[in-house]
C-alpha positions as CSV (number, residue, x, y, z in Angstrom):
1,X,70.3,-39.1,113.2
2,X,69.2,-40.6,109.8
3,X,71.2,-40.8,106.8
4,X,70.8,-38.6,103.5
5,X,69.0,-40.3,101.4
6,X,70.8,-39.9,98.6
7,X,73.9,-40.5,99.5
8,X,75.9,-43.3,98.8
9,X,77.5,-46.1,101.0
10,X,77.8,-49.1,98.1
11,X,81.4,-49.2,99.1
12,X,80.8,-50.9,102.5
13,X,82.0,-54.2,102.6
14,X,80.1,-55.3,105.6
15,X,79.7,-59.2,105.7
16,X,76.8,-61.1,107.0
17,X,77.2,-65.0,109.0
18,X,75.4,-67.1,111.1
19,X,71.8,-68.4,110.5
20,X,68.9,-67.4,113.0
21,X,69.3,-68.5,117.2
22,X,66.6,-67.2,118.7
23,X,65.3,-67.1,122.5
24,X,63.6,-69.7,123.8
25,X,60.2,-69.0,126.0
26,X,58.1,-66.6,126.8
27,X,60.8,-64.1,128.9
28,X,63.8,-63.2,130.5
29,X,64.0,-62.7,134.1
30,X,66.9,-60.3,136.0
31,X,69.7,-63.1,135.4
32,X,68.8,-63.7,131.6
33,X,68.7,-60.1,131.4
34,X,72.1,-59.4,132.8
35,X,73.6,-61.9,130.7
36,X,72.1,-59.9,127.6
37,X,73.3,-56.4,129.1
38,X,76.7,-57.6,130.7
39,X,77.9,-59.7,128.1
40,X,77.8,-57.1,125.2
41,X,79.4,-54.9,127.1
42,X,82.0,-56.8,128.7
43,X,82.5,-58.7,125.5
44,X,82.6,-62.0,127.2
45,X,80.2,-65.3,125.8
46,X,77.9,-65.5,128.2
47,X,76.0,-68.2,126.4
48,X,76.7,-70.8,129.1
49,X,75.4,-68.8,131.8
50,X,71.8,-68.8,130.3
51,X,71.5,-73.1,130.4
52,X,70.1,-75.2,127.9
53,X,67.1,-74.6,125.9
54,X,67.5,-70.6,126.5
55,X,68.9,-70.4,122.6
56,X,68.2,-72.6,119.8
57,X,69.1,-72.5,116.2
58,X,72.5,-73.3,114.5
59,X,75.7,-71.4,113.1
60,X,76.4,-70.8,109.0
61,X,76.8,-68.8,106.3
62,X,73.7,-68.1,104.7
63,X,73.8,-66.9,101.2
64,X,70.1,-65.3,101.0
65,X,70.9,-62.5,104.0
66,X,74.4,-62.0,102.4
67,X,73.3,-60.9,99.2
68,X,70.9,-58.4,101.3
69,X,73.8,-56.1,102.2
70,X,74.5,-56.2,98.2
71,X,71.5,-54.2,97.9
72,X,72.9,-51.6,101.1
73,X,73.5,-48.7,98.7
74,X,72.0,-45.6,99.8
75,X,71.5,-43.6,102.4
76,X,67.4,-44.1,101.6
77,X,68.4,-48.0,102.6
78,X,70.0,-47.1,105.9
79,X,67.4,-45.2,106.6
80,X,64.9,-48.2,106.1
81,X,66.9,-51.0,106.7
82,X,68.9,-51.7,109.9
83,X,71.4,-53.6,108.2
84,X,71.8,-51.1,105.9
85,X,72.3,-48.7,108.5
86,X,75.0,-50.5,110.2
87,X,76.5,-51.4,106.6
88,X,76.3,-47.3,105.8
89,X,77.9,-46.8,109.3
90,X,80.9,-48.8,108.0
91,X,81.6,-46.6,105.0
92,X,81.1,-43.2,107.2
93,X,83.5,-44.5,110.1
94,X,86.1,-45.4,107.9
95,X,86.0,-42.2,106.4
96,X,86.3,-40.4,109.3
97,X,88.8,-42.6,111.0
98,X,90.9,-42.7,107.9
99,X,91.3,-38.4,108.2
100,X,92.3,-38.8,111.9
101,X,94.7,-42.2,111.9
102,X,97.8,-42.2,110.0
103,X,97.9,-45.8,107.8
104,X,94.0,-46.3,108.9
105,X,93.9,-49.8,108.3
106,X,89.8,-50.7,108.5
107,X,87.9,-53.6,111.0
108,X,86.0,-56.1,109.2
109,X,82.3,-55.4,109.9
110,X,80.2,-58.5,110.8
111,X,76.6,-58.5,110.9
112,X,76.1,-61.8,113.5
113,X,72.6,-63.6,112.3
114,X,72.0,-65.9,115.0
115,X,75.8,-67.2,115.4
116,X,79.5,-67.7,114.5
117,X,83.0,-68.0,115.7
118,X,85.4,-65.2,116.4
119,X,89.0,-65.1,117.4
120,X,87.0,-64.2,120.9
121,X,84.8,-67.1,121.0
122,X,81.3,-67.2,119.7
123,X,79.4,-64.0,118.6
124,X,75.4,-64.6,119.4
125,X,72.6,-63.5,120.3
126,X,73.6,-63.8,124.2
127,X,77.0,-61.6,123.5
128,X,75.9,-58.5,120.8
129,X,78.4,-55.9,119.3
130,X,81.9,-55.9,120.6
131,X,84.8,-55.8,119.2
132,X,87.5,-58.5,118.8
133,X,91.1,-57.3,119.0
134,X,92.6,-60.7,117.2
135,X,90.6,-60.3,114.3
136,X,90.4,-56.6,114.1
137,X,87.0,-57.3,113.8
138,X,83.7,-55.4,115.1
139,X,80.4,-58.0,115.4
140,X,77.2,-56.7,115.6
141,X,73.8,-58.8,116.4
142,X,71.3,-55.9,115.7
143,X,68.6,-57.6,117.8
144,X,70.7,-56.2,120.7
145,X,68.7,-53.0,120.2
146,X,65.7,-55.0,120.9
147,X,67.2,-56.2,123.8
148,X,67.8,-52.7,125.0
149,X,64.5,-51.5,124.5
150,X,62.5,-54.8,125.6
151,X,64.7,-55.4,128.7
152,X,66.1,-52.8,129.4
153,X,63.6,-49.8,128.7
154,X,66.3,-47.8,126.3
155,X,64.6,-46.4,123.1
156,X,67.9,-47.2,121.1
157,X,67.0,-45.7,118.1
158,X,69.2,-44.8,115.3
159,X,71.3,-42.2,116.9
160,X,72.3,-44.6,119.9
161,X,73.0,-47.3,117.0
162,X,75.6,-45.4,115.5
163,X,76.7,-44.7,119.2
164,X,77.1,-48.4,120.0
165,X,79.0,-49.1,116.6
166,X,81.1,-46.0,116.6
167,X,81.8,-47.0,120.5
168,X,83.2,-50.5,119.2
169,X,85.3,-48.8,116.2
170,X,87.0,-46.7,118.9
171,X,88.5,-50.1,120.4
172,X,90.2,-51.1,116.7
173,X,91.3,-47.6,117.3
174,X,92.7,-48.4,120.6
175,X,94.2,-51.5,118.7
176,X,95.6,-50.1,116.0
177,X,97.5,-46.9,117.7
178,X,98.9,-48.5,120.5
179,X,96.8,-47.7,123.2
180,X,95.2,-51.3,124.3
181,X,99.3,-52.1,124.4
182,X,100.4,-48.8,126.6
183,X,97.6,-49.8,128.8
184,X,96.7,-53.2,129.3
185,X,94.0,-54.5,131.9
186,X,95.0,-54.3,135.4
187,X,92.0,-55.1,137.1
188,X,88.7,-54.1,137.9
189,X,87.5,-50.7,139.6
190,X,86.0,-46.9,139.2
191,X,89.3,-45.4,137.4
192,X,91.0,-49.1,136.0
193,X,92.4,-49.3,132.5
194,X,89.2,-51.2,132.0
195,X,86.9,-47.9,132.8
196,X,89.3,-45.6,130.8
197,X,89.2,-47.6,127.6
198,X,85.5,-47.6,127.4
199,X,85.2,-44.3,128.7
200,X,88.0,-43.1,125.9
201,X,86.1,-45.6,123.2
202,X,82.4,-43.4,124.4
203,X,84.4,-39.9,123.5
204,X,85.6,-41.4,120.4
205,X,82.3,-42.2,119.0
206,X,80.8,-39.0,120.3
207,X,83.4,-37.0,118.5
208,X,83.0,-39.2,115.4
209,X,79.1,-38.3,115.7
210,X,79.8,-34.4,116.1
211,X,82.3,-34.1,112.9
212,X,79.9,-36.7,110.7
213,X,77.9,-34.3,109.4
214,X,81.0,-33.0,107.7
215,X,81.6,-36.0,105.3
216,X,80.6,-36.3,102.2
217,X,80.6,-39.3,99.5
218,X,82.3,-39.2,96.5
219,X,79.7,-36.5,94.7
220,X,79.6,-34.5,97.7
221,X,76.6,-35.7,99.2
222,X,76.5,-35.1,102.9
223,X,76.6,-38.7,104.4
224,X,73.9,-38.2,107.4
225,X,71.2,-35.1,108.3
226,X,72.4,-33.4,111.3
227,X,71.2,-34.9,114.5
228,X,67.8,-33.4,115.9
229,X,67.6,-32.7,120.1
230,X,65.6,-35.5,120.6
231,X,68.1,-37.9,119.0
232,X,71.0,-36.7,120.7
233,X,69.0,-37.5,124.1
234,X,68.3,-40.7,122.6
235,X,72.2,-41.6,122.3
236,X,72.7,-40.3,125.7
237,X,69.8,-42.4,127.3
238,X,71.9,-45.8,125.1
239,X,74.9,-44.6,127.2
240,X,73.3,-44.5,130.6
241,X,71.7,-48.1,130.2
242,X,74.9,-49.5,130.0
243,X,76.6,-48.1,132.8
244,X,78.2,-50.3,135.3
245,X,76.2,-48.9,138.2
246,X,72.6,-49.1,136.1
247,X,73.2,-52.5,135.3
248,X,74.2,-53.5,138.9
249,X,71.3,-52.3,140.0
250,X,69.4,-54.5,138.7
251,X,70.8,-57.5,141.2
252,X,70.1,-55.1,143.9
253,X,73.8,-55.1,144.7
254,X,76.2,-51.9,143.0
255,X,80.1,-52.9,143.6
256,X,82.5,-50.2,142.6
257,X,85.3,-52.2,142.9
258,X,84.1,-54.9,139.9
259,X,83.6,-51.6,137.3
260,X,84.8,-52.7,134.0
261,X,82.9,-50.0,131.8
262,X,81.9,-46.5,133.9
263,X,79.1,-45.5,135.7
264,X,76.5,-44.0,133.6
265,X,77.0,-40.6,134.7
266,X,80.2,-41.1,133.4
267,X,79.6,-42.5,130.1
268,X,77.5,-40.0,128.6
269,X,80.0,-37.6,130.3
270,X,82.4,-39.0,127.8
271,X,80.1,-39.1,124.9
272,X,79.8,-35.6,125.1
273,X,83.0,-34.5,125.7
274,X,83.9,-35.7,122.3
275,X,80.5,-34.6,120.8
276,X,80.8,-31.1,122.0
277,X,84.7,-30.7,122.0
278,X,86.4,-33.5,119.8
279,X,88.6,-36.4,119.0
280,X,91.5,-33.9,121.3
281,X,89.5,-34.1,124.5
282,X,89.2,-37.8,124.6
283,X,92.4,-38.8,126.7
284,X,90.7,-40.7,129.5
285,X,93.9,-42.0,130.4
286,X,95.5,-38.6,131.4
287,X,92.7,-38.2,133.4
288,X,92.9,-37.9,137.5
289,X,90.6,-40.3,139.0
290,X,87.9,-37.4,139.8
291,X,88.1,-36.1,136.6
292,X,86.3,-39.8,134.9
């Protein structure tokens, strides 16, 4: 899915901190890589895991990438910019959210460059997008697409990118109604409270995906170009690399019982239902266990 170029997104107020961390060496081997994978999507810091020398670099603002995002004004930018994309992603998910959420109150959107401190610990390289609940705050590192596609074989193209961010505004959704309170985490396993959040968060940014084409900027511009066939199988293919079982299969070793996000069957299950049948099919939590 690529943005219209002409519209507008100028009224983002995405943020930029952290200066550059990079990897160390030459590669990543399974462990490295399941620290990449896992901690995104469990939104844990995993940085001590990976041992010294693995990332190097140091945290800050830094005032030449910030005014960057100042020039994030169209739709054309998004399209060539990935910072402009997920600066353009802002403006369209708060639209959206703000039609479907009484008193929409909006995240902050980080863009992490390298490294900085969240009210969850540090944001890096090591962790990539998540969301942070205390902050009501959604961090992205975009060079966790590069992870996906270098380690973990995912094309994550632009389509899946709006996926993965639209996946971490459903949590501030799940913040801001109620639902993180009415369910809190009880554990690990196939059909925990853990699995139905991020299976619910997956519908929510597939049914934000299937209404965006309906959104329009201030002079009617349509915001983004409907989404081709082949894009829509990218997103999908985003959802199944970060299934639990996928991941786990890389240690050899799949444990239903430690689940904390959804097999990958299950996540692009999800991301369709709301695609295909909206924001009302998206109660995960309703759901009998074989129904996930």
């Amino acid at each position: 899915m690529t943005f219209n170029p002409d519209a507008d997104i100028s009224g983002h107020s995405t943020s930029r901190r952290g200066r550059n961390i990079g990897i160390a060496g030459g590669g990543v081997g399974v462990v490295g890589l399941l620290v990449f994978l896992v901690g995104p999507l469990l939104g844990i810091d995993l940085t001590g895991v990976m041992g010294d020398g693995m990332l190097e670099g140091e945290s800050g603002a830094d005032s030449s990438n910030q005014s960057s995002l100042s020039r994030c004004d169209t739709g054309e930018d998004a399209n060539r910019s990935i910072d402009c994309r997920m600066a353009g992603s802002q403006v369209v998910l708060d639209d959206y959210w703000a039609q479907h959420v009484e008193g929409y109150q909006a995240p902050a959107m980080t863009i992490v460059d390298g490294q900085t401190s969240t009210g969850c610990g540090t944001a890096s390289n090591a962790v990539g997008p998540f969301y942070c609940p205390p902050d009501q705050g959604v961090y992205i590192d975009p060079s966790f697409f590069d992870v996906m596609r270098e380690r973990f074989g995912a094309s994550a193209g632009e389509l899946a990118q709006l996926y993965i961010v639209g996946h971490e505004w459903g949590h501030h959704i799940q913040n801001i109604t109620g639902t993180m309170d009415a369910h809190p985490n009880n554990g690990t396993g196939p059909t925990s409270n853990g699995v139905r959040m991020e299976l619910q968060a997956d519908c929510y940014a597939g049914a934000w995906l299937g209404d965006v084409t309906t959104l329009t900027d201030d002079n009617g511009e349509p915001y983004l170009e409907t989404p081709t066939d082949a894009q829509l199988r990218d997103a999908l293919n985003a959802a199944f690399v970060v299934g639990d079982d996928h991941i786990q299969s890389q240690s050899g070793f799949v444990n239903p019982e430690s689940f904390t996000h959804g097999t990958s069957e299950q996540r692009q299950k999800w991301f369709s239902k709301g695609y295909q049948e909206g924001l009302g099919s998206c109660d995960s939590f309703a759901a009998r266990g074989s129904e996930l």
